[in-house]
N, C-alpha and C positions, 0 to 999 in steps of 0.2 A: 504494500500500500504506500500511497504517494499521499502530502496535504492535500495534491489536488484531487486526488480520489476519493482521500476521507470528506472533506469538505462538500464533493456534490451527493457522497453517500449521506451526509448528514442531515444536507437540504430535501433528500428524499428529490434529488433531479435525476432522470432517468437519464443512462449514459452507456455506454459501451467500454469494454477496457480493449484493446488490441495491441500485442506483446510482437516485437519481429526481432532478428537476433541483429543488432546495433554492428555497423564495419567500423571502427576507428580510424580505420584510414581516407572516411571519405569527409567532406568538407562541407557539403549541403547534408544536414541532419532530415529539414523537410524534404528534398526531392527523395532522400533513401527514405522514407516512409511512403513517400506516392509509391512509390517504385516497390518496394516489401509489401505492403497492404494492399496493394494492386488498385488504387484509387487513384481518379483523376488529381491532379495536381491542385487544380483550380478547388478543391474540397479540402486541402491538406494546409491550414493557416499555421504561418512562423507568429511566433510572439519575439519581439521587440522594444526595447527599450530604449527611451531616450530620452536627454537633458535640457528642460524646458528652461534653464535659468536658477538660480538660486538653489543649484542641487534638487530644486524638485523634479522628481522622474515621473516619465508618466510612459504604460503601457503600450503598443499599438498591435495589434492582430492583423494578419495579412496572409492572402496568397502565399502559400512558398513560390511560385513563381513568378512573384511580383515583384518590384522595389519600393520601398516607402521613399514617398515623396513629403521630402523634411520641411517644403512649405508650406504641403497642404495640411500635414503633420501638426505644424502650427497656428495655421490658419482653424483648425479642429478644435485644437483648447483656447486658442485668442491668446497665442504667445506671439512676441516677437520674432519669435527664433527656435529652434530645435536643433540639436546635435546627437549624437549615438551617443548614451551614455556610457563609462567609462566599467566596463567587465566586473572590474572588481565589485563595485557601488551596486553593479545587475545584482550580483549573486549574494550581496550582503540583503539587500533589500527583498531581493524575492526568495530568498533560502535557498536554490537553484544553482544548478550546475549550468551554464552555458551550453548549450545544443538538448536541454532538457528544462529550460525556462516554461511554466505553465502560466496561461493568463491565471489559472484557477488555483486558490490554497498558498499565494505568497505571504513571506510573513507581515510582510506591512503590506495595507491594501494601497492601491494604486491607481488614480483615473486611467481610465480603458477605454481606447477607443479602437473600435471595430469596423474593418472595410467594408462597405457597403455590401459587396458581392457575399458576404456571409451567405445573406437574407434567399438570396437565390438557390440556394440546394436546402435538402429537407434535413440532412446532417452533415457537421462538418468536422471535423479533425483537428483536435489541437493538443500539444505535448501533455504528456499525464503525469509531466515531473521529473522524466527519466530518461534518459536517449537510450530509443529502442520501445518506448511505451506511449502509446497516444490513445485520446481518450473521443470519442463522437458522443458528439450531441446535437441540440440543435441551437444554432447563430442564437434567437431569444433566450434559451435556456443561459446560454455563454452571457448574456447581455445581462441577464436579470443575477447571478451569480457575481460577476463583477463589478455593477450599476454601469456595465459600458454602455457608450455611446456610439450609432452607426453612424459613420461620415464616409467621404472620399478622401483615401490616404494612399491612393498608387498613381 
């Protein structure tokens, strides 16, 4: 079990767990889960973090096959500005390892903002805390668990 497993078992959110054996050698953690779980890409969202200013970090969910677009990124929360927040601050902040960041069960909670395309498939895929574990649900389930917000962020 992962926080973010315990956490949507707690809220009683129906979810799926799906386990695939993790390569260390490869670099995109989301694409080897499309690719292991045999799921479109477009269903399999990276979680993301980034630096609004003043150390506040804020969330973003996305396509693995997309890139966050750091203006719209900011244009989302009404920041100035956005940067990729700095690895070490990710993992302090969300309890997480890098390439197994969950939007779901970090230890500080975090504004969450989710790419619009969630809404469009009936489940979608996002890390269950672990590289090599991803958890589906559905985009509102994801929304209502982290009080995310859907914007355009690619």
């Amino acid at each position: 079990m992962t926080p973010a497993i315990d956490q949507l078992t707690n809220l009683g959110v129906h979810h799926n767990v799906h386990a695939y054996a993790h390569d260390s050698k490869l670099a995109s953690y989301g694409m080897e889960a499309a690719d292991k779980l045999g799921v479109a890409p477009q269903r399999v969202f990276k979680t993301l973090v980034v630096d609004a200013g003043d150390k506040a970090l804020v969330v973003a969910v996305l396509p693995v096959d997309q890139q966050l677009n750091l203006k719209l990124m900011a244009k989302a929360i009404g920041a100035k500005k956005v940067v990729m927040a700095n690895p070490a601050a990710v993992t302090r902040s969300s309890g997480y390892v890098l390439g197994g960041v969950s939007p779901v069960g970090q230890k500080r909670a975090l504004t969450t903002v989710i790419d619009r395309r969630a809404r469009l498939y009936e489940s979608i895929y996002v890390s269950a805390g672990h590289r090599g574990l991803e958890v589906e649900l559905t985009a509102g389930d994801l929304a209502m668990v982290t009080h995310g917000l859907f914007e355009i962020i690619t």
